[in-house]
C-alpha positions as CSV (number, residue, x, y, z in Angstrom):
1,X,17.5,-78.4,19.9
2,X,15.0,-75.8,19.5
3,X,14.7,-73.4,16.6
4,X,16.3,-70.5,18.5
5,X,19.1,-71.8,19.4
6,X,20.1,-73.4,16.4
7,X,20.4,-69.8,15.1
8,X,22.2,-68.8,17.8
9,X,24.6,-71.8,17.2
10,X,25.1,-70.4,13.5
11,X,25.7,-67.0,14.2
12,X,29.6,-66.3,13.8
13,X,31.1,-64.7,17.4
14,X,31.6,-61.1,16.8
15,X,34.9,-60.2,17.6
16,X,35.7,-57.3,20.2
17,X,38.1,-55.7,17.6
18,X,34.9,-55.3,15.0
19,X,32.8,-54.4,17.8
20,X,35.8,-51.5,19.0
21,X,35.7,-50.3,15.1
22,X,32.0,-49.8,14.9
23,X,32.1,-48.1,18.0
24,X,34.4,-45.5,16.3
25,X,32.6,-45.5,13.4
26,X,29.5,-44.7,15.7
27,X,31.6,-41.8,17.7
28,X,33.0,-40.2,13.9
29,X,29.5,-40.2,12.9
30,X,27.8,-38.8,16.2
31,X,30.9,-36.2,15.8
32,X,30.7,-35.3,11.7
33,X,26.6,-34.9,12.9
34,X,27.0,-32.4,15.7
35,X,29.5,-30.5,13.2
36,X,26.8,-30.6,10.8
37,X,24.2,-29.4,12.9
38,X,26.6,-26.6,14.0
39,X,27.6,-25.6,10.6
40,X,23.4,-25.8,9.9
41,X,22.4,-23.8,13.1
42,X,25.0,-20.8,11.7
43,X,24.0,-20.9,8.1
44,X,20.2,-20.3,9.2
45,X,21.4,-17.5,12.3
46,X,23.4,-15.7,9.5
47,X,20.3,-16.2,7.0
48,X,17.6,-15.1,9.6
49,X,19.9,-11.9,10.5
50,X,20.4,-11.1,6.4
51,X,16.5,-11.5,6.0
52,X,15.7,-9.3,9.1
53,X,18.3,-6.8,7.9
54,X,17.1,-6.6,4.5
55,X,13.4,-5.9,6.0
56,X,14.8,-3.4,7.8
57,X,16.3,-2.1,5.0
58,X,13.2,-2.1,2.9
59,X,11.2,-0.5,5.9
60,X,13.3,2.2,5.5
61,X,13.3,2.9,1.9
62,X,9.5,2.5,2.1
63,X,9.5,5.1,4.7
64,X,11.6,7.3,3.3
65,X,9.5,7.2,0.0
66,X,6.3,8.1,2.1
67,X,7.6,10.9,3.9
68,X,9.0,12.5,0.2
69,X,5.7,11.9,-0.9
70,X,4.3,13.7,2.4
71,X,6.9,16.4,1.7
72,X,6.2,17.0,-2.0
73,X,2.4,17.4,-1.8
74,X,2.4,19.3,1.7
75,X,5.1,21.8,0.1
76,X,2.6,22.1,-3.3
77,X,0.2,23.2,-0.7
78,X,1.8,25.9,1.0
79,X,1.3,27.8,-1.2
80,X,-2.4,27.2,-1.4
81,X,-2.2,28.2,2.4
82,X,0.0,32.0,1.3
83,X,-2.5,32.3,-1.6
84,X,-5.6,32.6,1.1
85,X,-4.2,34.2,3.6
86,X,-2.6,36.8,0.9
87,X,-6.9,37.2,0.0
88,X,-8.0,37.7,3.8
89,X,-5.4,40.5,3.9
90,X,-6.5,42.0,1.0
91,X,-10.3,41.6,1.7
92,X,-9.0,43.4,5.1
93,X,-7.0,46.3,3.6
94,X,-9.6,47.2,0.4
95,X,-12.7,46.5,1.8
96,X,-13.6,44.9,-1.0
97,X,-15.5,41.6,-1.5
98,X,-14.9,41.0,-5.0
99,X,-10.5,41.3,-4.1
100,X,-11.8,38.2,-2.0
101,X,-13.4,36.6,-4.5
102,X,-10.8,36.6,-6.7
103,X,-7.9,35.9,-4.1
104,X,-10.0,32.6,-3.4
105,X,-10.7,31.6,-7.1
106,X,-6.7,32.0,-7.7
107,X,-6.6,29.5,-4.3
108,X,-8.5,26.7,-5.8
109,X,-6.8,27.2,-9.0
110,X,-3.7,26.5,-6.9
111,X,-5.2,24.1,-5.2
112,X,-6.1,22.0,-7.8
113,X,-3.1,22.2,-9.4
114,X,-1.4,20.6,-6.4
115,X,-3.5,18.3,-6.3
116,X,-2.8,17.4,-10.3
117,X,0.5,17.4,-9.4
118,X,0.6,14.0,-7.3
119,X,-1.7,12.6,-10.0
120,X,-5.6,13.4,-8.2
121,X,-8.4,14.3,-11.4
122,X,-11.5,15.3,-11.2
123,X,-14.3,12.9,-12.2
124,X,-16.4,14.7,-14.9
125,X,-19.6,15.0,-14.1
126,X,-22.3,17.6,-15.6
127,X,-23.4,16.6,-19.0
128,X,-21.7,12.8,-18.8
129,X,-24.4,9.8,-17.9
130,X,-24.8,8.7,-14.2
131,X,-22.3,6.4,-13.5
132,X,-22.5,5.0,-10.1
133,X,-19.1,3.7,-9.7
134,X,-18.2,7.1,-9.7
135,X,-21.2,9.4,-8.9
136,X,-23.3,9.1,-6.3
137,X,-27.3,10.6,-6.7
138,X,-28.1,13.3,-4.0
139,X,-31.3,14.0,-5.8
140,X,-32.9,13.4,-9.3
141,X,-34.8,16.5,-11.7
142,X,-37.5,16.1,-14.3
143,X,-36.2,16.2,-18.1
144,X,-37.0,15.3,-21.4
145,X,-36.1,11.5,-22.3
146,X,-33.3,12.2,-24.3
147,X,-31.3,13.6,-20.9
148,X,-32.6,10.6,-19.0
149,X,-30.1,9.4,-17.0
150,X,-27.4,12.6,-17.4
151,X,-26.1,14.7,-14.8
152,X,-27.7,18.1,-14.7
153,X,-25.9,19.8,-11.9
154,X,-23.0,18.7,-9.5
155,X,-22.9,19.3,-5.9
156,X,-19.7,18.2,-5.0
157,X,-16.7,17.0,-6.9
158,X,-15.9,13.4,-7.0
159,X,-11.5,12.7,-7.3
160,X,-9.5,9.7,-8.4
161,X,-5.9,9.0,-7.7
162,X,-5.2,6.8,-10.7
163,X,-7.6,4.5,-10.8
164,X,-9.0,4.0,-7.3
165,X,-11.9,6.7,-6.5
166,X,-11.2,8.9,-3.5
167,X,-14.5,10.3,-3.4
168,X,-17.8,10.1,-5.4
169,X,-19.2,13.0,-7.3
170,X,-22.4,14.6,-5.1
171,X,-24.8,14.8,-8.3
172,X,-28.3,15.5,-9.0
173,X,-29.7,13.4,-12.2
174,X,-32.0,13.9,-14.8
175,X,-34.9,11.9,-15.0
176,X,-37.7,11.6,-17.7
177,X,-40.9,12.1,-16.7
């Protein structure tokens, strides 16, 4: 007898009732699966539509927060706007150059103001040493060595918004000679 069929000799017969109750067992499982999977497939559909609806929802805020943002500095402006026209029509009506010259001082006082107001500044510049994160040389002027390296004059304005720079002072430097 060969090796293989000695095995086959000692196997016991496998009766059709066992084979009948794995079968069921087989069909319970395949079923408790496919409920499983179902059950899965609606927990991550009701998950995917809370996460899109919550990014929605935070789209939303985030836009409303801009456009109160846009709204408060546009309506601190306004009045920047009255202010300048209010000086053209008194320039107009007087005559007079210097009811300009105020009318457009009183602007960039309001101006800046509106600008304070959503947290812009100034960078300083005349008198402080050249910094170039902040200033950028247009041009450079003799001095004595003590002033070496200070602003003497400021073309431009630089502004921050906190801490990021929105735009580099325009200053001219001293330089010893």
């Amino acid at each position: 007898m060969r090796e293989g069929d000695s095995r086959a000799a000692e196997q016991p017969e496998i009766s059709p009732a066992y084979v009948a109750e794995l079968e069921a067992r087989t069909r319970a499982a395949e079923q408790e699966a496919r409920a499983l999977r179902t059950r899965y497939e609606e927990l991550r559909d009701g998950l995917q539509r809370q996460t899109d609806e919550t990014r929605q929802r935070l789209n939303r805020a985030a836009d409303e927060r801009a456009l109160g943002a846009q709204t408060q500095f546009v309506g601190g402006l306004l009045p920047v706007l009255d202010n300048l026209q209010r000086s053209i029509e008194a320039a107009l009506a007087n005559g007079s150059v210097m009811s300009l010259i105020d009318g457009l001082g009183r602007t960039v006082q309001g101006f800046e103001r509106a600008l304070a107001a959503v947290g812009v500044e100034p960078v300083r510049s005349v008198g402080e040493l050249f910094d170039p994160e902040v200033h950028e040389a247009v041009d450079t002027v003799p001095v004595r060595a003590e002033t070496d390296g200070v602003v003497t004059r400021e073309y431009s304005r630089g502004y921050k918004l906190g801490d990021r720079l929105l735009r580099p002072a325009r200053v001219q430097v001293g330089r010893a000679a």
